[in-house]
Each structure stands twice: as structure tokens, then as C-alpha cells.
N, C-alpha and C positions, 0 to 999 in steps of 0.2 A: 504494500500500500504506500506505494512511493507519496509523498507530499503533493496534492494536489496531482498528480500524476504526471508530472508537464514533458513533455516530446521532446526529445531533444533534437528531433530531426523535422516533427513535422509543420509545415507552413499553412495548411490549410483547414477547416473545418470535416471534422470526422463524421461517414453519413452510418446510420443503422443498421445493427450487423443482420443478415440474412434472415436468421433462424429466429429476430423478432419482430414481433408483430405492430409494433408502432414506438417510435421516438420522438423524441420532443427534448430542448433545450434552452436557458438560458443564460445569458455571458456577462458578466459587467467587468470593470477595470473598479470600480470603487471610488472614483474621484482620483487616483494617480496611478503610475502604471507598476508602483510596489504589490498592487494590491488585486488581487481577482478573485470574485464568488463567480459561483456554476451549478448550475439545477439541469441532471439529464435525469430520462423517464424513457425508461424501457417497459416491454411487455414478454416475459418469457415464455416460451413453449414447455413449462416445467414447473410442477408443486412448490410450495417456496421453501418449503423443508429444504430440497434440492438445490435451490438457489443461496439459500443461508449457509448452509453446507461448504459450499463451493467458496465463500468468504471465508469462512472458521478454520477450515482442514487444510494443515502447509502444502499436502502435497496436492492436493487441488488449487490452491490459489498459486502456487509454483506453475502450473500450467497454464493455464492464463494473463497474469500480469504482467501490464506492460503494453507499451506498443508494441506495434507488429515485426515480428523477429527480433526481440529482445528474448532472453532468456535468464531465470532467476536462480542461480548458483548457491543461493542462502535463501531459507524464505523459513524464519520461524515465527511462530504464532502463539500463543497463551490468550483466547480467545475468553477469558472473563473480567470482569471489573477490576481495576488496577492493573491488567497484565500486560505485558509487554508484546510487541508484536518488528519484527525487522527482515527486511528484506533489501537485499543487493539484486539489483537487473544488469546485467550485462550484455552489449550492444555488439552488434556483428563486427564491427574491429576490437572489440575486447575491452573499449573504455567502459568503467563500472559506476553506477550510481545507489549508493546506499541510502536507505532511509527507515524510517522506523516510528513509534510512537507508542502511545497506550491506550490501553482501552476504557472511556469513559463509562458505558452502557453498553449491557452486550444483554439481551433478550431473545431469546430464541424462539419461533423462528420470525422473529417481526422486525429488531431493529440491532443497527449497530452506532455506535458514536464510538470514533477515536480520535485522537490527535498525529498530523502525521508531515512528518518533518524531512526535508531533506538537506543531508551534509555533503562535505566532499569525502576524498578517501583517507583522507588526517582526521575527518569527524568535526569538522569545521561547520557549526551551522547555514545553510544556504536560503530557505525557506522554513514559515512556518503555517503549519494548517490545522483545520478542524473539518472533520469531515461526519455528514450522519447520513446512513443510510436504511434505508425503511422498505419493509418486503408486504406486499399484499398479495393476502386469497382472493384471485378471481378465476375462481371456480375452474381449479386445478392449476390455471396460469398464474404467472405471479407477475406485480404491477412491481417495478423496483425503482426506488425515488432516490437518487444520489442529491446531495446536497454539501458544495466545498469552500471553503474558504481558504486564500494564501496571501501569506506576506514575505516579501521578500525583506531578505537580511545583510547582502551584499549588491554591489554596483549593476551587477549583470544579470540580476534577479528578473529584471523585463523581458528579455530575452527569454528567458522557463516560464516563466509565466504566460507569456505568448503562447507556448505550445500546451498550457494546462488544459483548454476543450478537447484538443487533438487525441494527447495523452490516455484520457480518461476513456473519450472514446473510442480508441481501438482495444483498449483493455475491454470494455463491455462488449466491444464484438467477439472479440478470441472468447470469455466468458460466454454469449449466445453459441459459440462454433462447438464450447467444449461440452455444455451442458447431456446430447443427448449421451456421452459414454460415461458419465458422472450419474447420469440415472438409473444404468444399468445395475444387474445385481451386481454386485463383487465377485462373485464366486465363478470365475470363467477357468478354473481348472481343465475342465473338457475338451477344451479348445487351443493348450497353451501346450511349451516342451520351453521346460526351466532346469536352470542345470547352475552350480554354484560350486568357486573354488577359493579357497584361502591362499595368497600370495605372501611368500616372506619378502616384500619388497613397499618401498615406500606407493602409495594410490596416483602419486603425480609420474610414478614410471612406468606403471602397472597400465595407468589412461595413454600415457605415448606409445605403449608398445601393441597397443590397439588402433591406437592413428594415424600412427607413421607411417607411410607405404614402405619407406625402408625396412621395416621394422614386418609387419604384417606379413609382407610377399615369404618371410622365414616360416610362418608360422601356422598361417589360414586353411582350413579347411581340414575333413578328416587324415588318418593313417595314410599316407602312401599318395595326396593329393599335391599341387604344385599350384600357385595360382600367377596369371599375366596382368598386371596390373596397368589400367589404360589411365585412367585420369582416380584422385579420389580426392574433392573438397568437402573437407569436414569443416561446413558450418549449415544451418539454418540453407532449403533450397540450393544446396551443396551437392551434386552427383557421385557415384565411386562406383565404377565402371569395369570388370575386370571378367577374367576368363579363370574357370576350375579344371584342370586339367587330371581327370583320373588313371588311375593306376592301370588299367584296360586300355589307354588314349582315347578313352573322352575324352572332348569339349563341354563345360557349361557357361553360359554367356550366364552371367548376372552384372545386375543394374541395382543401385541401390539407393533412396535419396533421404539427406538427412533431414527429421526436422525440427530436432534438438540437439545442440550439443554445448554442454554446461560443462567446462573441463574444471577440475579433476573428475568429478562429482557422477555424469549422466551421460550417455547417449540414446536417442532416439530415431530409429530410423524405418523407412518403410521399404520393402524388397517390395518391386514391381512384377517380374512372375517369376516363382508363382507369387500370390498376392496374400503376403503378411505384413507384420510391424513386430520390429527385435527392441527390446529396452536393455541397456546394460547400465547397469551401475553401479559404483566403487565405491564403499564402505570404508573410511579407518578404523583399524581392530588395533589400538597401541601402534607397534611398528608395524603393523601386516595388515593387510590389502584385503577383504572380501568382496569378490564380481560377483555377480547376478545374474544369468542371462537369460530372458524372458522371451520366447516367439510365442505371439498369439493372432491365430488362425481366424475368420470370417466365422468360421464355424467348426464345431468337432470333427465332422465328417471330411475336411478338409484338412482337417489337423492328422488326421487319420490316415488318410492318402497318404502326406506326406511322411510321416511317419513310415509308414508301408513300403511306399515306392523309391525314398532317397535315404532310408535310414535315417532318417534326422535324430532322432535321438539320440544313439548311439556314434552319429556324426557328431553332435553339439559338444559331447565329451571326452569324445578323442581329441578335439579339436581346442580345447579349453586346457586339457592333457598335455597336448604341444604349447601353449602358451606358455603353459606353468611352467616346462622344462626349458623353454627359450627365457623367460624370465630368471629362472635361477641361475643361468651361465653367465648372466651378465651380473646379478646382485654379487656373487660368491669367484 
């Protein structure tokens, strides 16, 4: 809940995200340009349970916040009265904006009041805000009433302020985009092939030796695979383009696109065919490294297939297998 949420990028007025049904806005300066209040009004396709949810839970509001293609590297939350809440966004060249605040009023599932500030990366205050926002039942939809206030703290304050409608409004869009897989049950076992390794190696070598094509091309894929690497940008809308070459001389063409990548911490990426989405992500355990790695299938029966027809499973751990052992030649 960045301060006022302000763009650092964007110039123009942000329009209503897809997935809701009516928006509405309004902007003032406040008499000087330190200063900016902002009233937007969405309509979600979603229970407000769902929608209050989506604010309180770090790892939901991590997915979301933000303008478009930022990504939040930090996002913790203590979603009751007195608690604290902070988050760091970080932007497709890697410049980082932290901010943070407390929570005045937290009512479940109707309202929230916080206070919500942004620094630099010394902790320098930059703005300051107050923000409430209000969830209504309308009969199953929820009406959601943002209400912000900012002051700026230093010279350049107008400038973020400027982009505080932009800001807010691309965050309530990714928020409409994210909501219907936030509604879902949780429980998508059925459908998923997860596999997890402990690394004796620091989480910032453990994340490059997954990124690095130098590093990868040693490692990727099951027992006895080779892979040809064509291009791989690991950012946000990022391609990784390469060839599997098996043990029999197959060819597999895969294509990959990212569309998270929170380094140390997360990757998110979608395989285009067949058609999944892989979550990895790095854990500190003390000095040791815990990966994740998550492929979750459209559906079981497809999880299934592949399972079936490419070994995935038993691919995912071989292949995590060779990680581990390429990792430890380099720590030791």
C-alpha cells in the first residue's frame, strides 16, 4: 500500500480494469501541488469477503500492487488495529520504492483505514497519506470506495503526486484481473506436480543459478537431457526461448514467458504449450536455501497427461537433482 500509490512512470489518467463493472473518480490538488485527495469507485465481479481478503493477505496483495509490471519483493501485512503493514514495489529496471504504515481501522469484511507513507531507500520520508477504504454487498458484487489523501515532504513531491490517480488505478485493475483465481478454492492439488529441495547455499545464488543462461544451459531438464538456449529475459513480459534435446535425439521446442520475477525471493512464469504456469520460490532456512516448484495444470486431466506422456514428475526431480548437485560444486 504504497503512499497514495503514485506512478512513477505514469502520465496519464488510468481507465477501468476489464473485469469491473463500473468506475468512477475524483482528483483534486488541494489548493497546492504538495497536496492531492482521490475518491475511485469500482464494482467487482466478487463477494467482498473476496475482495477484503485480497487487501489483508500479503500474499494476495503481493500480487497485485502496484502499477503495471511492478512487482513487490516485500509485502508484509498485520492487518489489525495498531498493526503495521510494508511493502517494497520494485520496477522493471530494479529501482525500488518502499512504503509502509499502520492500520487505523480494520473491520472485516467492510472497511479499512491506514496510514500510508512513502520513503526513499535510506527511509527518508517522501510523502505522507491516509487512506480508507470501504467494501459493499451488492448482492454478491462488491461496490469498493477508495478514499486518499497525500502530502508531500520533499521538493519533488509534485512530480509522485502527479502520478497518484494513475498509481492507484492500475493497482485496482491488476486487483479486478487477479480476483477470479483468488476466488477459487485453494485446494488445486489435483491439478498441480510440486517438488521441493533444501540448498546449502546462500537464496541470492540458488535464484542466479536458475536465471542465468550461463548457469541453466548446465543444468535444465531431466537425467541425460541437454538444452539450446535461444534468447531468455527474465523480467515481467520477458521471453526464454530454448530447445530440450533428449537422450533418444529428440527435439522439444519450448517457449516460456515470464510474468513475475521478484529476485531473490519469486518466479512466475507461464509455459505456452503445452499450457501451464511454474511458481518457484526461495525461502531463507538460516544459511540454506528452500525452492518450491509448483506447475499447475488448467485442469487435473491435463495434469495427468502430462504426467503420463512426459514424465513430468519424475522429470521435475531429476531435474531439481541436477540443480542441487550443480549448486554444491560451486558453494564447496
Amino acid at each position: 500500500m504504497r503512499a497514495n500509490n503514485p506512478n512513477p512512470s505514469a502520465t496519464s489518467r488510468a481507465t477501468s480494469g476489464a473485469t469491473s463493472n463500473a468506475s468512477a473518480h475524483e482528483s483534486s490538488a488541494v489548493g497546492n501541488d504538495m497536496e492531492r485527495e482521490l475518491t475511485l469507485v469500482r464494482i467487482f465481479d466478487a463477494p467482498r469477503e473476496v475482495v477484503f481478503k485480497a487487501w489483508a493477505d500479503p500474499r494476495q496483495l503481493a500480487q497485485w500492487w502496484g502499477p503495471k509490471i511492478f512487482t513487490n519483493p516485500v509485502c508484509e501485512v498485520d492487518a489489525q488495529p495498531g498493526g503495521a503493514w510494508r511493502i517494497v514495489m520494485r520496477a522493471p529496471d530494479g529501482t525500488e520504492y518502499p512504503c509502509g504504515g499502520v492500520y487505523r481501522e480494520v473491520v472485516e469484511p467492510e472497511r479499512l483505514v491506514f496510514t500510508n507513507n512513502a520513503t526513499d531507500r535510506d527511509g527518508k520520508p517522501l510523502l505522507e497519506g491516509f487512506t480508507t477504504v470501504t467494501f459493499e454487498d451488492l448482492a454478491g458484487k462488491t461496490k469498493l470506495t477508495l478514499h486518499t489523501r497525500a502530502v508531500g515532504l520533499v521538493p519533488y513531491a509534485p512530480k509522485m503526486l502527479a502520478g497518484m490517480e494513475a498509481g492507484w488505478s492500475q493497482s485496482l485493475d491488476k486487483l479486478a484481473g487477479s480476483l477470479p483465481a483468488f476466488a477459487q478454492p485453494e485446494t488445486t492439488s489435483d491439478r498441480e506436480i510440486v517438488a521441493m529441495r533444501v540448498f546449502d547455499a546462500p537464496r541470492e545464488l540458488v535464484f542466479q543459478m536458475w536465471t542465468d543462461p550461463q548457469h541453466v544451459k548446465h543444468w535444465w531438464g531431466p537425467q541425460g537431457f541437454s538444452i539450446t538456449i535461444h534468447e531468455m529475459d527474465v523480467r515481467p513480459g520477458g521471453v526464454w526461448r530454448f530447445i530440450m534435446h533428449g537422450p533418444d535425439g529428440r527435439n522439444y521446442q519450448n517457449e516460456i514467458v515470464y510474468m513475475e520475477t521478484a529476485s531473490p525471493e519469486r518466479l512466475l512464469y507461464r509455459h505456452v504449450s503445452p499450457p501451464f504456469q511454474s511458481t518457484a520460490t526461495f525461502v531463507e532456512r538460516g544459511r540454506k536455501t528452500e525452492l518450491t516448484v509448483r506447475m499447475r495444470f488448467e485442469s487435473a486431466a491435463l495434469r495427468d497427461k502430462i504426467a503420463k506422456e512426459f514424465g513430468a514428475v519424475e522429470g521435475l526431480n531429476q531435474e531439481l537433482d541436477r540443480l542441487r548437485e550443480y549448486v554444491a560444486d560451486r558453494v564447496h
